[in-house]
VOPAGU-2260 file (C-alpha; in pm, 1 decimal, decimal comma):
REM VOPAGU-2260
SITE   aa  ch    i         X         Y         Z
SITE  UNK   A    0   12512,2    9434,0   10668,6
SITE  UNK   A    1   12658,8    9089,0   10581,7
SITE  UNK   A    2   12809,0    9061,1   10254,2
SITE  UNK   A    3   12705,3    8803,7    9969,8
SITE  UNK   A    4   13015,5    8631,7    9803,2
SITE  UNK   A    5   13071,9    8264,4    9719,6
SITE  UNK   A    6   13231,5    8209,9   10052,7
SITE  UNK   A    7   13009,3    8366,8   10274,9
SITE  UNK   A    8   12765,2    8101,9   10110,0
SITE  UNK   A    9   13038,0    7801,7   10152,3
SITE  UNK   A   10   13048,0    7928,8   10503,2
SITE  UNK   A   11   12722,7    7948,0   10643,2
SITE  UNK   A   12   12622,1    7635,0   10412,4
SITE  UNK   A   13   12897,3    7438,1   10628,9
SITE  UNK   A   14   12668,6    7510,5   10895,7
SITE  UNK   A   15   12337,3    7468,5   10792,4
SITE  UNK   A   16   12283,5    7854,8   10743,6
SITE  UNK   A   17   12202,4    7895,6   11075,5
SITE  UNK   A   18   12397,3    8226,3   11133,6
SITE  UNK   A   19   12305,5    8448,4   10901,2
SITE  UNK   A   20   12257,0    8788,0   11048,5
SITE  UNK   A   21   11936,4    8945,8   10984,4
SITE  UNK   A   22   11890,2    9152,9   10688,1
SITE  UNK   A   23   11741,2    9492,9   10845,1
SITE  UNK   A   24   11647,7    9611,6   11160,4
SITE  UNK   A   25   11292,1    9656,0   11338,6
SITE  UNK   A   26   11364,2    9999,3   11546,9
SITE  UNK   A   27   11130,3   10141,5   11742,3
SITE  UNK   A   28   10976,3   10468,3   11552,1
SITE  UNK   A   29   11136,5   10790,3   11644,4
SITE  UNK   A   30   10987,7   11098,7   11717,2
SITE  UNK   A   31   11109,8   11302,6   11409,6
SITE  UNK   A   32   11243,7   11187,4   11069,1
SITE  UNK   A   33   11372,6   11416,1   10758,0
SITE  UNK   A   34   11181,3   11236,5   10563,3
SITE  UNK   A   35   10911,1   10988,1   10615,2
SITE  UNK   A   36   10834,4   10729,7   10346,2
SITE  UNK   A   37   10468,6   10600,5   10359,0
SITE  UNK   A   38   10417,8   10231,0   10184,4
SITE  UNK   A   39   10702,4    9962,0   10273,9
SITE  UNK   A   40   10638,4    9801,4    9895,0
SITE  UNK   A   41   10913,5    9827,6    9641,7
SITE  UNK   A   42   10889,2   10170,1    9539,8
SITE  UNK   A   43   10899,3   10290,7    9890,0
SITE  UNK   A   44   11210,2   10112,0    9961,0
SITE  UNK   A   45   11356,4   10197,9    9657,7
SITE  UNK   A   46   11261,6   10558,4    9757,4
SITE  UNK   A   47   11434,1   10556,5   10074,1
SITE  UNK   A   48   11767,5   10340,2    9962,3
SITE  UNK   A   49   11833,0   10644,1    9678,0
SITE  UNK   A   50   11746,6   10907,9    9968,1
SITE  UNK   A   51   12027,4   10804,9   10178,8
SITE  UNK   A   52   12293,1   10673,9    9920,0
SITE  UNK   A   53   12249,9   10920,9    9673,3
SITE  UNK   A   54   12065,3   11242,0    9840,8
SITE  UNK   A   55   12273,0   11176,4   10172,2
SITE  UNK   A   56   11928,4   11163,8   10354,8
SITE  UNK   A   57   11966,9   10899,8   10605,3
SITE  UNK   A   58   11752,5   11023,0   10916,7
SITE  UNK   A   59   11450,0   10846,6   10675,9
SITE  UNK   A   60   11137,6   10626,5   10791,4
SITE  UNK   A   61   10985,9   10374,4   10571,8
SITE  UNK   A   62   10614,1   10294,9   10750,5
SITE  UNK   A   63   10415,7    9989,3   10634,7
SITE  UNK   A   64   10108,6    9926,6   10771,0
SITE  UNK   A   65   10169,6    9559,5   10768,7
SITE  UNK   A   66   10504,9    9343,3   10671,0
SITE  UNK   A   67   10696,4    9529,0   10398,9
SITE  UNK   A   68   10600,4    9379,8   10027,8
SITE  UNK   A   69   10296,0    9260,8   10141,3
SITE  UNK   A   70   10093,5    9443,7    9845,4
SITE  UNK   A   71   10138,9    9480,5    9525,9
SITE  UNK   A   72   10516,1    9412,1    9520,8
SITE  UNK   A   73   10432,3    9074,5    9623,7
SITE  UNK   A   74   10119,7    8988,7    9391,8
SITE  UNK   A   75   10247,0    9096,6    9012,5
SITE  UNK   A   76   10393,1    8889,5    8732,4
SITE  UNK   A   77   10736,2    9060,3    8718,9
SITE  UNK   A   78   10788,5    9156,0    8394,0
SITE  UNK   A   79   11027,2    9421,4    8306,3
SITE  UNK   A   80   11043,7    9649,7    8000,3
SITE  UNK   A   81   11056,1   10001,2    7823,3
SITE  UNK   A   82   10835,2    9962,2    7539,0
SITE  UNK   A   83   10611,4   10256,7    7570,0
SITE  UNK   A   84   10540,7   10501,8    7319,5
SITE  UNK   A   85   10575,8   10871,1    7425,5
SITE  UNK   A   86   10920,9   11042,8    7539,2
SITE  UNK   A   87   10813,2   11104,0    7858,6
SITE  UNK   A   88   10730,1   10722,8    7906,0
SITE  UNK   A   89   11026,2   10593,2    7717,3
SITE  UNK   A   90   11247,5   10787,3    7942,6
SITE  UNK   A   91   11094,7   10710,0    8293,6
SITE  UNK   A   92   11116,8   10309,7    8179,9
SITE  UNK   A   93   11429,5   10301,9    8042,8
SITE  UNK   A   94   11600,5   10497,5    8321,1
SITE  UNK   A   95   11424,3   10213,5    8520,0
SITE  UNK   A   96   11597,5    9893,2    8287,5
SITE  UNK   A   97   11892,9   10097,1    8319,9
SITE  UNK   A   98   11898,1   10039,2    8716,8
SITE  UNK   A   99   11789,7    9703,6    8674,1
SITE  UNK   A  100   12101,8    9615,6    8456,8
SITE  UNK   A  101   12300,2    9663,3    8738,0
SITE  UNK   A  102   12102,6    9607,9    9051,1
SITE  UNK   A  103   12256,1    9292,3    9169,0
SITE  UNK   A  104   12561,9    9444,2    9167,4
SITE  UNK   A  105   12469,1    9788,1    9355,7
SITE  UNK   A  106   12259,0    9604,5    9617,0
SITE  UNK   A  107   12489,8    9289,0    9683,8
SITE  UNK   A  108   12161,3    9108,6    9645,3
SITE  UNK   A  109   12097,8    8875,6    9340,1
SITE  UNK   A  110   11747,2    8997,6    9215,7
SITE  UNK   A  111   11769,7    8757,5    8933,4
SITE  UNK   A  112   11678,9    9018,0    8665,3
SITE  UNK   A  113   11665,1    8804,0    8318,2
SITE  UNK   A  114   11693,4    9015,5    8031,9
SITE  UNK   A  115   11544,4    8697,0    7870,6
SITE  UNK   A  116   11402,2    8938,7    7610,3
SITE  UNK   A  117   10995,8    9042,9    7555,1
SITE  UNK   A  118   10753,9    8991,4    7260,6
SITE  UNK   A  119   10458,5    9122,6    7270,7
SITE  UNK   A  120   10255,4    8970,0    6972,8
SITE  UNK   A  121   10017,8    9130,3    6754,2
SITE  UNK   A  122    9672,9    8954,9    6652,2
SITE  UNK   A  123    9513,1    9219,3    6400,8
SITE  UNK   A  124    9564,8    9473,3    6143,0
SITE  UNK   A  125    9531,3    9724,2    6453,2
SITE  UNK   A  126    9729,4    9528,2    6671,2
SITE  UNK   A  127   10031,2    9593,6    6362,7
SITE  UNK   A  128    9931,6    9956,6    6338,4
SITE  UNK   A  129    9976,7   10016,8    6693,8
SITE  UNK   A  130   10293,3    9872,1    6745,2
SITE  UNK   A  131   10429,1    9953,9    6406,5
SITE  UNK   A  132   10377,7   10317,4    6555,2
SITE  UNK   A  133   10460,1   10246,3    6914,8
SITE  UNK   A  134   10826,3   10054,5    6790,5
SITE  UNK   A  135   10922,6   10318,2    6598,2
SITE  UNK   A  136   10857,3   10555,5    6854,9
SITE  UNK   A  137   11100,2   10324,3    7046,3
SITE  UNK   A  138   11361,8   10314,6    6846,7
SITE  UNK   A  139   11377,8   10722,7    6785,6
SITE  UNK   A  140   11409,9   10741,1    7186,9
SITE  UNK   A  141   11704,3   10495,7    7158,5
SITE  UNK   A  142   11537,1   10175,0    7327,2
SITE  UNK   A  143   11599,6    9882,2    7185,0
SITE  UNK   A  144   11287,2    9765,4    6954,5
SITE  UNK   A  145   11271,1    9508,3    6697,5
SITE  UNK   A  146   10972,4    9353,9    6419,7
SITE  UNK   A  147   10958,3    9025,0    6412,8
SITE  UNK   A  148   10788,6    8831,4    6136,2
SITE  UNK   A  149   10502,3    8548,9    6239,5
SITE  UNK   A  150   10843,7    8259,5    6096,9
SITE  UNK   A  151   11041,6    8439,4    6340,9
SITE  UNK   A  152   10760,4    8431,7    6626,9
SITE  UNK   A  153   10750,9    8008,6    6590,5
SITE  UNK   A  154   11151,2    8014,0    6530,5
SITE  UNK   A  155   11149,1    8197,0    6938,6
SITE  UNK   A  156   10826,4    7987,3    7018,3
SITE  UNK   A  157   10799,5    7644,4    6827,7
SITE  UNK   A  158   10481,6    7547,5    6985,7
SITE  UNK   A  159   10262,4    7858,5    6945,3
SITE  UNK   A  160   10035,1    7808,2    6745,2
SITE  UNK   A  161   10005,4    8092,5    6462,9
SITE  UNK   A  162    9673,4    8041,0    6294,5
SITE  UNK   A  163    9445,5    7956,4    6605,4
SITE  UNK   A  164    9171,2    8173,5    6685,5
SITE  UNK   A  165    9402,7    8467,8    6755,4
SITE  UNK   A  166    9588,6    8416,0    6438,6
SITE  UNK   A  167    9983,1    8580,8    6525,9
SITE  UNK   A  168   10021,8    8819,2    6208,0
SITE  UNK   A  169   10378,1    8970,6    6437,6
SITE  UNK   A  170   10544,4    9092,7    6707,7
SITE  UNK   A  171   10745,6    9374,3    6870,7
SITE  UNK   A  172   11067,5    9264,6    7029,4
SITE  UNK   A  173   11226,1    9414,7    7312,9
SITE  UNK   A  174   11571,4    9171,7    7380,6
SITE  UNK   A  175   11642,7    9394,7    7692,8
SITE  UNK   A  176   11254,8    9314,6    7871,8
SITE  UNK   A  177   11280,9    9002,4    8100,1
SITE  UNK   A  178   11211,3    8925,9    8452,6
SITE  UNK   A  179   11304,9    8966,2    8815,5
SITE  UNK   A  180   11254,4    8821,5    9158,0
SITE  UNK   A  181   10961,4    9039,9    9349,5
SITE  UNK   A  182   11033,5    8931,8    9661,1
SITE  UNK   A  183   11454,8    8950,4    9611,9
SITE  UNK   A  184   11377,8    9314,2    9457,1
SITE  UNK   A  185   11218,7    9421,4    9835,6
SITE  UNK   A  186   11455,6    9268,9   10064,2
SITE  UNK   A  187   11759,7    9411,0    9823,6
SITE  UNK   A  188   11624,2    9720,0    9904,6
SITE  UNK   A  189   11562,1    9681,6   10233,3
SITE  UNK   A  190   11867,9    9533,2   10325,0
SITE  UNK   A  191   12048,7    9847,0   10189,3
SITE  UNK   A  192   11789,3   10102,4   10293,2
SITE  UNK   A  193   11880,2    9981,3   10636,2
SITE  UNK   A  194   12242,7   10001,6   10599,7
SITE  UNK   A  195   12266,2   10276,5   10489,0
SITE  UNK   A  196   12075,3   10465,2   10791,4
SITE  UNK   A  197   11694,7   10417,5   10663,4
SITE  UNK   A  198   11419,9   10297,2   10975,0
SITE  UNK   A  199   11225,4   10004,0   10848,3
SITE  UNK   A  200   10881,3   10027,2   11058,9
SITE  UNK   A  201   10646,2    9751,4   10997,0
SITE  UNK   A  202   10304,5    9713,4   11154,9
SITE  UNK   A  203   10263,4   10094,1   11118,8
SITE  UNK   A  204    9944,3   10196,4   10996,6
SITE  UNK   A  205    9913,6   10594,5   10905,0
SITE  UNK   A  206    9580,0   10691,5   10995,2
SITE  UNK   A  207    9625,5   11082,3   10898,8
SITE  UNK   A  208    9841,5   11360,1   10833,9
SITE  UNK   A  209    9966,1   11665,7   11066,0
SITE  UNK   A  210    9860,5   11944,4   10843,4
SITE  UNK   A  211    9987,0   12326,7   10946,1
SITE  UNK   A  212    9952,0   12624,5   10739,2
SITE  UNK   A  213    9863,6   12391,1   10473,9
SITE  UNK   A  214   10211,1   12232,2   10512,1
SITE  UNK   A  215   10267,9   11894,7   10605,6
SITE  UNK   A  216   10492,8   11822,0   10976,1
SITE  UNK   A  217   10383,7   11451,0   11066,9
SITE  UNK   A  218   10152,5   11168,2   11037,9
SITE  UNK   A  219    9924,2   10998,7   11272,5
SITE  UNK   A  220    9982,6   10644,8   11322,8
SITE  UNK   A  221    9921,5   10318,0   11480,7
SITE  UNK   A  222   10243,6   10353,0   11717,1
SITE  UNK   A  223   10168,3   10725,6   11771,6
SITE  UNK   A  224   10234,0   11099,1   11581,5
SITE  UNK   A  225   10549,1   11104,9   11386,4
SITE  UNK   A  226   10696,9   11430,6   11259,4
SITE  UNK   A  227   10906,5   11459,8   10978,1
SITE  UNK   A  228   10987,5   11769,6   10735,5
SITE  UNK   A  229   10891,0   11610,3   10422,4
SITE  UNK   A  230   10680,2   11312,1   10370,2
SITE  UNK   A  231   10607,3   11117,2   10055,7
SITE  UNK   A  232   10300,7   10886,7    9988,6
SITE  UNK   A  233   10400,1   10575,3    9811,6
SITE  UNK   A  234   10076,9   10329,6    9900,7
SITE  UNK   A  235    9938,9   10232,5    9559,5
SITE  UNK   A  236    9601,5   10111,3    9522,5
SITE  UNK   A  237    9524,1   10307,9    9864,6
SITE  UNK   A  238    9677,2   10633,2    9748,6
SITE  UNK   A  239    9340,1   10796,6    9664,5
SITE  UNK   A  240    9260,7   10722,6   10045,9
SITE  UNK   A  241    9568,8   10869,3   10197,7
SITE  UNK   A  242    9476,8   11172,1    9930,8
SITE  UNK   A  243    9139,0   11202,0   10120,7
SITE  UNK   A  244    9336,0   11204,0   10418,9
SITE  UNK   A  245    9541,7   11461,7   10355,2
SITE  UNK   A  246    9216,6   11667,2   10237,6
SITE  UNK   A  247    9224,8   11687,5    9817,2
SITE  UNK   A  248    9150,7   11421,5    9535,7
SITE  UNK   A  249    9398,5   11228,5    9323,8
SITE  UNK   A  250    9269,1   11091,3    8991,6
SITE  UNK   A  251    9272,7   10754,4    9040,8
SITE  UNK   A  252    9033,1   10428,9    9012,2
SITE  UNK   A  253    9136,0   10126,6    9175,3
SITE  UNK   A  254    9128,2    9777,9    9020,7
SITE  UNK   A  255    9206,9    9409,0    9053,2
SITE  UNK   A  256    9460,1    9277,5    8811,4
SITE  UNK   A  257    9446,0    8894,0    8818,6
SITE  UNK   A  258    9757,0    8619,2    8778,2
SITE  UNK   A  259    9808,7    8303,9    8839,0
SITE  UNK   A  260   10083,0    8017,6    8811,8
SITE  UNK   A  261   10085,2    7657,0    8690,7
SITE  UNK   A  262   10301,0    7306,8    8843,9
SITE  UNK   A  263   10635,7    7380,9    8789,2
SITE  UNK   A  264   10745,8    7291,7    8463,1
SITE  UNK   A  265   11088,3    7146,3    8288,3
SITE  UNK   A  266   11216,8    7491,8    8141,3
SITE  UNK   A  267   11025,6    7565,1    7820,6
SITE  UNK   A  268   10962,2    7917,8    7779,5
SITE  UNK   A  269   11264,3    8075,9    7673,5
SITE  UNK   A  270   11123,0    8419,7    7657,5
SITE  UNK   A  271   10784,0    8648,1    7757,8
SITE  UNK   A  272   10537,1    8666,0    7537,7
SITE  UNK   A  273   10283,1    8923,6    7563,6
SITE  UNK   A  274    9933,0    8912,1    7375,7
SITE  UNK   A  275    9773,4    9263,7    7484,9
SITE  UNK   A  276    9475,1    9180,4    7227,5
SITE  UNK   A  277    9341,1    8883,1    7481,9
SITE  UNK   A  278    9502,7    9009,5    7783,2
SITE  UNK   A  279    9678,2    8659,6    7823,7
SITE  UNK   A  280   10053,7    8681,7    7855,5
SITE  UNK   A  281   10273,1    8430,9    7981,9
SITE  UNK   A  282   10647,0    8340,5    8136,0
SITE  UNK   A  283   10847,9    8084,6    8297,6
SITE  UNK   A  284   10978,5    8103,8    8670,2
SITE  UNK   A  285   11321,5    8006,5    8768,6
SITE  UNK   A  286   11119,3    7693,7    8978,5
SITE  UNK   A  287   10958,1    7599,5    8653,2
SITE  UNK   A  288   10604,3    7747,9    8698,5
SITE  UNK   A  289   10417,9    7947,4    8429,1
SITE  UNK   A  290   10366,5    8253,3    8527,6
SITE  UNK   A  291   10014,8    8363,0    8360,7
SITE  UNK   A  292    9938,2    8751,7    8349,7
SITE  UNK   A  293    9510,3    8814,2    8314,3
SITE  UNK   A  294    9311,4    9104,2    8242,2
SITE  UNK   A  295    9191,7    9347,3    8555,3
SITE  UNK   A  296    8830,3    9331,8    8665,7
SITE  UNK   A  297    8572,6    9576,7    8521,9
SITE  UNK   A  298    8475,9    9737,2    8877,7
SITE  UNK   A  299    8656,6    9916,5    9139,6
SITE  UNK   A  300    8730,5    9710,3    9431,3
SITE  UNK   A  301    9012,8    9633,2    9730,5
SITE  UNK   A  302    8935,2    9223,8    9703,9
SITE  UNK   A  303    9269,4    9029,7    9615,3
SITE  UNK   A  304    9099,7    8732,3    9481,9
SITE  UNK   A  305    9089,6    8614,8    9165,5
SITE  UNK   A  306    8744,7    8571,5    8963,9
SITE  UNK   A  307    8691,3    8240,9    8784,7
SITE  UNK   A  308    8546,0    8408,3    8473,3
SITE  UNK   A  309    8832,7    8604,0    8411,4
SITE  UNK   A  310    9098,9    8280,7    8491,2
SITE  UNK   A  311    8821,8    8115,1    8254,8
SITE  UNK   A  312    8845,4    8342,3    7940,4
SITE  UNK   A  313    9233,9    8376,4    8031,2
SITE  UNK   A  314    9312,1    8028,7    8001,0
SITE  UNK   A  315    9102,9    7963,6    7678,3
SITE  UNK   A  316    9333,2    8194,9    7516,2
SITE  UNK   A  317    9626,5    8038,1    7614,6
SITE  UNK   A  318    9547,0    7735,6    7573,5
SITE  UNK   A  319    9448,5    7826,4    7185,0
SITE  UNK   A  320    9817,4    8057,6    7175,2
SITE  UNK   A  321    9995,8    7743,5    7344,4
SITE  UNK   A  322    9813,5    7412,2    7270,2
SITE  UNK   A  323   10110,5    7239,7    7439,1
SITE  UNK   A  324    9984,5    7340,3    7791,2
SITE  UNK   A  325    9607,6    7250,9    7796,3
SITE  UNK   A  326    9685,3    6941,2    8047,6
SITE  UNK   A  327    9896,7    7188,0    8255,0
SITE  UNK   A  328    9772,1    7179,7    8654,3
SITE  UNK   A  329    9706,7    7571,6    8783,1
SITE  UNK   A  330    9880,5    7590,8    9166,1
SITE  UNK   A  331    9722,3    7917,0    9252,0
SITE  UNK   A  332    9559,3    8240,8    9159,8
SITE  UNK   A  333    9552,6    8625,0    9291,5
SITE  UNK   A  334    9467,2    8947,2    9258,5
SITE  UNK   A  335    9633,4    9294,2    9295,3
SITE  UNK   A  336    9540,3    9593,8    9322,2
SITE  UNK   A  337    9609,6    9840,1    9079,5
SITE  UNK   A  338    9574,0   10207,2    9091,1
SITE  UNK   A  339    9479,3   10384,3    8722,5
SITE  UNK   A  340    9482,4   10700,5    8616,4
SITE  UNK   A  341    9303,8   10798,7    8247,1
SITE  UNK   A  342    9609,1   10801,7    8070,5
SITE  UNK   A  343    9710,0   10473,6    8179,9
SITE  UNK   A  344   10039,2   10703,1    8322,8
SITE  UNK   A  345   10160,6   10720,2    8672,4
SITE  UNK   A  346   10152,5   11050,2    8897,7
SITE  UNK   A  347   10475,9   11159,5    9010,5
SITE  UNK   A  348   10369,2   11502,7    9186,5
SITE  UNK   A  349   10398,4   11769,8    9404,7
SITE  UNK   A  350   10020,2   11799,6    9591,9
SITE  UNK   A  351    9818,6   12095,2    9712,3
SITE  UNK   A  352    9984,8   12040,9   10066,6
SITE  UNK   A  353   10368,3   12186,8   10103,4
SITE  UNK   A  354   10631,7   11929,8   10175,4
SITE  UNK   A  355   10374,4   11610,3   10103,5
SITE  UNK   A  356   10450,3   11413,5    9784,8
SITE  UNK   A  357   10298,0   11131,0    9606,0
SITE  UNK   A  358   10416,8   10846,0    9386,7
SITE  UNK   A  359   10097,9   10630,4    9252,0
SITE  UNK   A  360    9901,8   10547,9    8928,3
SITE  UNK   A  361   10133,1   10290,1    8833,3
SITE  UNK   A  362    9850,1   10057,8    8711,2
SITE  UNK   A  363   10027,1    9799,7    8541,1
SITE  UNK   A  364   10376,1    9965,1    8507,7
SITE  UNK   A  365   10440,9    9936,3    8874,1
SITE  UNK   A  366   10724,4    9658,0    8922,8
SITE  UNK   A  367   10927,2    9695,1    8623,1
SITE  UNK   A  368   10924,7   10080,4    8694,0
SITE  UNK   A  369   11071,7   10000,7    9029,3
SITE  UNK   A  370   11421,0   10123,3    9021,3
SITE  UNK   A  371   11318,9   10413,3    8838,8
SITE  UNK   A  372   11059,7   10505,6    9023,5
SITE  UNK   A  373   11265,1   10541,1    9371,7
SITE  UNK   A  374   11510,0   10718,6    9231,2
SITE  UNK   A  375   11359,5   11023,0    9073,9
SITE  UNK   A  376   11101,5   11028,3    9305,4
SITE  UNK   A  377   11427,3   11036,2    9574,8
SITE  UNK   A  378   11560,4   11301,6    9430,3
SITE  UNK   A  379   11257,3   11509,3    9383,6
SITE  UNK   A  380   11211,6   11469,5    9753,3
SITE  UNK   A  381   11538,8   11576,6    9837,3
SITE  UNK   A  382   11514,0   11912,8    9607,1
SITE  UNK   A  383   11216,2   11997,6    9698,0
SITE  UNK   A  384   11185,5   12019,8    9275,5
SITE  UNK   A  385   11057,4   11726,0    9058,9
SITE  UNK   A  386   11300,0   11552,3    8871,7
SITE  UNK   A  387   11332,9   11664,9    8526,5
SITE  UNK   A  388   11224,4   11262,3    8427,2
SITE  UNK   A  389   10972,2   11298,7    8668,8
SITE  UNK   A  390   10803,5   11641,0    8613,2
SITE  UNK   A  391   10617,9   11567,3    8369,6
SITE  UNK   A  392   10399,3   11298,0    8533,3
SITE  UNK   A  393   10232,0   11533,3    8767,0
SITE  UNK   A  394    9911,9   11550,4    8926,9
SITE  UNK   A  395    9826,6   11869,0    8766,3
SITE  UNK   A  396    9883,3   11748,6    8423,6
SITE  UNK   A  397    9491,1   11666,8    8456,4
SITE  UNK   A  398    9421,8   12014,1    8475,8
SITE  UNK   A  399    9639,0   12158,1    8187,9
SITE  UNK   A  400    9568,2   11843,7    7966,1
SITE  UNK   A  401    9925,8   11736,6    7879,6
SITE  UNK   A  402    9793,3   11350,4    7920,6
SITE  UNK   A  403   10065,4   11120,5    7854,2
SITE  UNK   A  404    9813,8   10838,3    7699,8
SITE  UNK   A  405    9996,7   10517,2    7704,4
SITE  UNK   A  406    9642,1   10297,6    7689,5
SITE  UNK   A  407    9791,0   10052,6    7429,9
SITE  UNK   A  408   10142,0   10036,0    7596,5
SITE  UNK   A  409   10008,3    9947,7    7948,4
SITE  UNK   A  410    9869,5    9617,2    7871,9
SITE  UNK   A  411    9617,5    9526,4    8049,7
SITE  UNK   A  412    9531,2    9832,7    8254,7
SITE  UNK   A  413    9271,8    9964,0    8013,3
């Protein structure tokens, strides 16, 4: 694996970058893995990097069905925080910013995390209850937290506007939240998945599991059966269909979850500003472009596209928030699928089938959850015991009733 520095850059910039190595390898698929990792997105490459650095798991198999990130790792708005209410929540998220603090440094891969710091404003006496209750939750579970007066909002955000339709009566601070590079956070991974041992198998579509005495050996794919001693699902918004597949029912509902992004912009927007109550929340790229979080569409559906109601109703709330962009040009628009359970909590589980593990129901939690994510759910493989931060996101919690209901905290995943 080559490494970054300042004069590998100087180096291959002498010579028009033209040889670079190539980041991972495309092997062929062997016939039997330890562990095979189904979903090539963030989490599943996070999943297999912590299998063979930190479980010593190498002989591991990362299958994508198409080119890895191509989901939702590639279609979100990158925000990254801890801000949730319950323990179980606060810990899962904060073990994840506590990764991300020093990611660039473990991969050898800038991911250009920018702990540019996270309000997320409050609109109505409700709005103040709820995060009156949710920062102080914070702050006994040792996560940063802060209130911030309406002055202090427009001292952070001079051109909000306070008193416009969605008057701005506060705000919960979180100086740690920021952003990160999607795309850098996948190839990090991949890059040192791959060194580290880890097959990266693109174009591999898993059709069905290889199911005997109701334990799990292999999966059916595109390229042919693969066999493997433990597999783990990590597919998202399809996760209910590889479920099916592997013959039981996960507790999921898939949704869009629109974005879009402006022109690039001189740099304006120092921080992100969140506005659950409108489901408009905004941020600035490192090219300049607003980055503009909407709401999720009311019906189940697989269609990445946006809807122009939603962009519609999206936009008139920013443009009321932030008066200073209403002659700002929109460059594109998308949709991603989201996978939600009813506690707006993700499933980190054991299944009915031995040796077959799932990682879903991130809903909107999905990218900033990344590093945490792959690493518990890593080490849960490798035990054959969830993780004590991950046990108590199982599957089975739907049974038994211990809901984890973080319905305010998940933004727009309602």
């Amino acid at each position: 694996m080559a490494h970054f520095s300042v004069f590998s850059l100087v180096r291959n910039a002498l010579n028009y970058h033209k040889d670079w190595p190539r980041q991972w390898r495309s092997p062929e698929p062997k016939s039997h893995y330890d562990v095979i990792i189904v979903g090539g997105g963030a989490h599943g490459l996070a999943t297999a990097y912590y299998l063979a650095t930190e479980c010593g798991i190498t002989n591991v198999a990362v299958l994508e069905r198409a080119w890895i990130g191509g989901g939702n790792s590639g279609r979100n708005t990158t925000i990254v925080r801890s801000n949730y209410l319950w323990d179980e929540s606060a810990a899962l998220y904060d073990h994840s910013v506590k990764l991300w603090e020093g990611l660039s440094q473990e991969l050898n891969y800038n991911v250009m995390f920018s702990q540019r710091g996270l309000l997320h404003l409050a609109h109505s006496v409700h709005d103040m209850q709820e995060i009156g209750r949710r920062g102080s939750a914070i702050h006994l579970n040792g996560i940063d937290s802060e209130f911030v007066t309406p002055e202090k909002v427009k001292e952070m955000v001079p051109f909000i506007n306070l008193n416009c339709r969605y008057p701005v009566m506060g705000a919960l601070l979180q100086r740690r939240g920021g952003t990160a590079l999607h795309d850098a956070v996948v190839w990090g991974y991949a890059r040192g998945a791959d060194a580290a041992g880890v097959d990266i198998i693109q174009n591999c579509e898993v059709t069905g599991f290889k199911i005997e005495d109701n334990t799990v050996v292999g999966v059916e794919t595109s390229r042919g059966d693969i066999m493997a001693n433990k597999v783990g699902v990590v597919a998202a918004g399809h996760s209910s269909v590889m479920a099916e597949m592997a013959g039981f029912r996960m507790p999921l509902e898939s949704f869009p979850l629109q974005a879009l992004v402006s022109e690039p912009l001189k740099p304006l927007v120092d921080n992100v500003i969140m506005s659950n109550g409108v489901h408009a929340y905004i941020s600035q790229s490192d090219k300049g472009e607003l980055v503009i979080g909407a709401s999720s569409d009311a019906y189940t559906s697989y269609s990445q596209r946006g809807g122009f109601n939603v962009i519609e109703d999206t936009l008139q709330a920013i443009c009321e928030l932030y008066p200073v962009f209403k002659r700002v040009k929109m460059m594109r628009q998308w949709a991603g699928i989201v996978d939600v359970t009813v506690d707006r909590s993700p499933i980190i589980t054991k299944t009915p089938v031995n040796n077959l593990y799932f990682n879903c129901g991130w809903g909107t939690g999905g990218f900033k959850a990344t590093p945490g994510s792959g690493n518990v759910f890593a080490h849960s493989i490798a035990r054959g015991e969830m993780h004590p931060v991950a046990e108590p996101f199982s599957m089975f919690r739907f049974h038994s009733g211990a809901l984890i209901d973080e319905g305010a905290a998940a933004a727009v995943a309602h």
